[in-house]
C-alpha positions as a Markdown table, in Angstrom:
| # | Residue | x | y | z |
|---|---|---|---|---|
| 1 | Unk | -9.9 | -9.8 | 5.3 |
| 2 | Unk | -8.2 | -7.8 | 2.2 |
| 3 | Unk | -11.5 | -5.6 | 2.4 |
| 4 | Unk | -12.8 | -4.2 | 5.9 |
| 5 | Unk | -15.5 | -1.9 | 5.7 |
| 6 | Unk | -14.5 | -0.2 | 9.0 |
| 7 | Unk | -16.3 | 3.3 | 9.4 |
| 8 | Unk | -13.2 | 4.5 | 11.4 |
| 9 | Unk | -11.4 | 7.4 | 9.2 |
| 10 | Unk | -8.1 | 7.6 | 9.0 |
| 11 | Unk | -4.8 | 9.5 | 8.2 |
| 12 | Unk | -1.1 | 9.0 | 8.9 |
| 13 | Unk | -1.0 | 9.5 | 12.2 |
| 14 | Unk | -3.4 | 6.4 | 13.1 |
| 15 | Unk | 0.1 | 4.3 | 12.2 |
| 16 | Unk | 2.1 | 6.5 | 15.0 |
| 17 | Unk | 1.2 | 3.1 | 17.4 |
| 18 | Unk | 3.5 | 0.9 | 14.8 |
| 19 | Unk | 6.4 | 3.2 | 14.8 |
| 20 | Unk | 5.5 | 3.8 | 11.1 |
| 21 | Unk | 8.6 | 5.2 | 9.2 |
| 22 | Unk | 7.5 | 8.1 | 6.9 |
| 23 | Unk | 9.9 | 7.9 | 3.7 |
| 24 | Unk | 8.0 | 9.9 | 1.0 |
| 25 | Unk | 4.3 | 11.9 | 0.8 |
| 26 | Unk | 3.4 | 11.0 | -2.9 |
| 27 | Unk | 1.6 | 14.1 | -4.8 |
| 28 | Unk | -1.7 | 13.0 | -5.3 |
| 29 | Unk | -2.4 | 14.6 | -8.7 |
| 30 | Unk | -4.1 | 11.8 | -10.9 |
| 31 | Unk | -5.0 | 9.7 | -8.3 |
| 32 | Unk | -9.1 | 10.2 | -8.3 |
| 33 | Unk | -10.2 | 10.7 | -4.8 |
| 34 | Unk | -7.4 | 10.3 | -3.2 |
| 35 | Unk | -6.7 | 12.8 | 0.1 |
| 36 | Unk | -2.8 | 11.8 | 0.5 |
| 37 | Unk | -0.5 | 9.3 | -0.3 |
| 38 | Unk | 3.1 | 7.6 | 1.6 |
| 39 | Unk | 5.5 | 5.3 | 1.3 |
| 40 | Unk | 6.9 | 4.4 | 4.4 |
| 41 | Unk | 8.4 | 1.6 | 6.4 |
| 42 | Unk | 7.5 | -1.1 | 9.6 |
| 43 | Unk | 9.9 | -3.3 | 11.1 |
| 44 | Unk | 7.8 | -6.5 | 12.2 |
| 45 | Unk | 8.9 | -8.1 | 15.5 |
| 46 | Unk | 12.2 | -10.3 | 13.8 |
| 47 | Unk | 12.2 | -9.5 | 10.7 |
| 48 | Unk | 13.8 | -6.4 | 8.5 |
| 49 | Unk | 12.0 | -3.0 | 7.5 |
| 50 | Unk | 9.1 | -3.7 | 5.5 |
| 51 | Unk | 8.1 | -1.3 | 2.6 |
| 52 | Unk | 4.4 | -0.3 | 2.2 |
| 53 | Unk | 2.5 | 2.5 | 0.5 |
| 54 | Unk | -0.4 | 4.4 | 2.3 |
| 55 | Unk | -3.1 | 5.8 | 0.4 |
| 56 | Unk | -5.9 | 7.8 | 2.3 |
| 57 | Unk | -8.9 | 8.5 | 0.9 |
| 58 | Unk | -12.2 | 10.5 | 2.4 |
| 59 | Unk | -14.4 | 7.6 | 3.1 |
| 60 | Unk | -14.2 | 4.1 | 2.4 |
| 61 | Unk | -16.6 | 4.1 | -0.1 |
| 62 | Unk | -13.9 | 6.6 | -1.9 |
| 63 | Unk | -11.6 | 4.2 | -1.5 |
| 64 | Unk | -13.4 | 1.3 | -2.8 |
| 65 | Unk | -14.8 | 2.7 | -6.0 |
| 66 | Unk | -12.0 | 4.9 | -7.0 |
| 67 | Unk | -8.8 | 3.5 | -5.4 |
| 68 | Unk | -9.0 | -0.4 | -5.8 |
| 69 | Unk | -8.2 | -0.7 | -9.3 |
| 70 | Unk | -5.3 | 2.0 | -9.4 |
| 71 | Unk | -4.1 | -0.2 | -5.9 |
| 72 | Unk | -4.9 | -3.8 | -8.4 |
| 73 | Unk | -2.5 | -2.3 | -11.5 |
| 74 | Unk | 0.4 | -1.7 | -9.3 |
| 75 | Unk | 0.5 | -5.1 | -7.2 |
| 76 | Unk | 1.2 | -8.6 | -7.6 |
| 77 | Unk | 2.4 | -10.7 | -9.7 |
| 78 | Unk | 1.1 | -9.3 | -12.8 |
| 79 | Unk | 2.2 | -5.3 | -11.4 |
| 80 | Unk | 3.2 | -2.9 | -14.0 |
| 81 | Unk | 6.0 | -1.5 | -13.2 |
| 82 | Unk | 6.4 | 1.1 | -16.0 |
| 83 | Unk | 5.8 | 4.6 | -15.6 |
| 84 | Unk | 4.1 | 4.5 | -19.2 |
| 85 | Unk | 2.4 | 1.9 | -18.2 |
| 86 | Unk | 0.2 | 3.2 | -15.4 |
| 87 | Unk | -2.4 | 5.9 | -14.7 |
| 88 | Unk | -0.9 | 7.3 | -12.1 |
| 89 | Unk | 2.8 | 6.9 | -12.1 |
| 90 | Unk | 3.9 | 8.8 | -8.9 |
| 91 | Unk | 6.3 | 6.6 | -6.9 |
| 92 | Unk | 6.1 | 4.2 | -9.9 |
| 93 | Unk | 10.2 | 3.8 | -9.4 |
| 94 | Unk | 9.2 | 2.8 | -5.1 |
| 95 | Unk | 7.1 | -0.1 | -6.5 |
| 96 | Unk | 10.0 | -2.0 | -8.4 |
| 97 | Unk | 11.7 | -5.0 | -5.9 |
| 98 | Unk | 14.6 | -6.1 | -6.2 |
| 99 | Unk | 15.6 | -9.4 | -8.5 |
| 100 | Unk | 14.2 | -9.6 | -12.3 |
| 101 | Unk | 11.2 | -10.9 | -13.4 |
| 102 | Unk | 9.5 | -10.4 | -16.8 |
| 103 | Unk | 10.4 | -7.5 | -19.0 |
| 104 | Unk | 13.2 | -7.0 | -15.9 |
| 105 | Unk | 11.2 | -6.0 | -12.7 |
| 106 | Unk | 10.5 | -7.4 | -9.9 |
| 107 | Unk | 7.1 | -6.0 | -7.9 |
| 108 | Unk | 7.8 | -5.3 | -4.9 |
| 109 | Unk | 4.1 | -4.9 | -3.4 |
| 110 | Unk | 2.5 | -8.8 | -3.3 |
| 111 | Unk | -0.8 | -7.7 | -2.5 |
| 112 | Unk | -2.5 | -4.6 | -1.0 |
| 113 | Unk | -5.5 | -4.5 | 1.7 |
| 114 | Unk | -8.1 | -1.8 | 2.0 |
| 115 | Unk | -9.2 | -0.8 | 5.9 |
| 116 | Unk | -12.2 | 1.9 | 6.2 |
| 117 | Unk | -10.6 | 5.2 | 3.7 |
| 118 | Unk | -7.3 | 3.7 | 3.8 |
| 119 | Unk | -5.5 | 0.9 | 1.0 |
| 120 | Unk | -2.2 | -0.4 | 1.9 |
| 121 | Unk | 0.3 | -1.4 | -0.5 |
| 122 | Unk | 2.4 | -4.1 | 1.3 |
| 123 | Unk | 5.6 | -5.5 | 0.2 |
| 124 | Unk | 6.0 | -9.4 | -0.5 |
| 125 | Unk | 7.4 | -11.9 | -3.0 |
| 126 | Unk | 3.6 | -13.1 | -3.1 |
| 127 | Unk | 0.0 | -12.7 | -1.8 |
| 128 | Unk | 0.0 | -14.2 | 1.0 |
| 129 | Unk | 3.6 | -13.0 | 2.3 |
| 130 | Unk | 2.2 | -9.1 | 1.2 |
| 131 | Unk | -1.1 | -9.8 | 3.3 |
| 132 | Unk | 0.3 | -11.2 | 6.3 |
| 133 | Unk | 2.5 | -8.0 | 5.8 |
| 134 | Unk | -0.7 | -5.5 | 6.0 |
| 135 | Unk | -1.9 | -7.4 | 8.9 |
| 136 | Unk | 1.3 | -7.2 | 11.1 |
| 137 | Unk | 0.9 | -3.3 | 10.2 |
| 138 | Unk | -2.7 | -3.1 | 11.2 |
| 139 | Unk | -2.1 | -5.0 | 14.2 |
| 140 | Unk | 1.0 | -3.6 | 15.8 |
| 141 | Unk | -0.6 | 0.2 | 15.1 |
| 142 | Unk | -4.2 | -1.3 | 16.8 |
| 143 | Unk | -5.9 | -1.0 | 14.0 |
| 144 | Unk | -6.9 | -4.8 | 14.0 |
| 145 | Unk | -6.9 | -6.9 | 16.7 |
């Protein structure tokens, strides 16, 4: 489910349960609504770290109406990857993969998910590879089952 509408509110710490790896607090200036954003790592069972970006809003509602399409410009195949480019170009340089691709980068965040006040930015070549990233998150912190 790339939307849940879970009531639960969140912050950092409800990823303690993953061994989330906090690499950076973003400042939040020009991100509407937003309450705090992360980038961090997971390491899935078998696999290498995995990069994601946290961004907490107050309520999910919040996070819906003000966060999804800031979350949408910054992922998948059609990211931008410019800090000119984007509304809100913290951590714009954390969002760049490896590789080229058009204009020279690479996205590194497939897809992103949104749980309650929280969106996820998960790394993946792809959709589907970026989603089944959020979920091994989610899971492994007990967030979904």
């Amino acid at each position: 489910v790339k939307i849940n509408p879970d009531q639960t509110i969140r912050d950092l710490s409800s990823f303690d349960g993953a061994r989330f790896k906090l690499a950076k607090e973003y400042d939040i200036t020009g991100l509407p609504m937003a309450i705090a954003a992360y980038m961090g790592y997971f390491t899935p069972p078998d696999s290498e770290p995995i990069q994601y970006e946290l961004r907490i809003y107050p309520d999910h509602v919040s996070a819906v109406e003000k966060g999804i399409e800031y979350a949408e410009e910054v992922t998948g195949a059609e990211a931008l990857l410019r800090a000119v480019d984007v509304r809100w170009d913290e951590g714009t340089k954390d969002r760049r993969g490896g590789g080229f691709h058009r204009h020279g980068l690479t996205p590194l965040y497939g897809d992103y998910v949104v749980v309650g006040n929280v969106i996820m930015l998960c790394e993946g070549r792809d959709s589907d590879q970026a989603l089944g990233r959020c979920e091994s998150l989610l899971f492994a912190a007990g967030i979904s089952k």
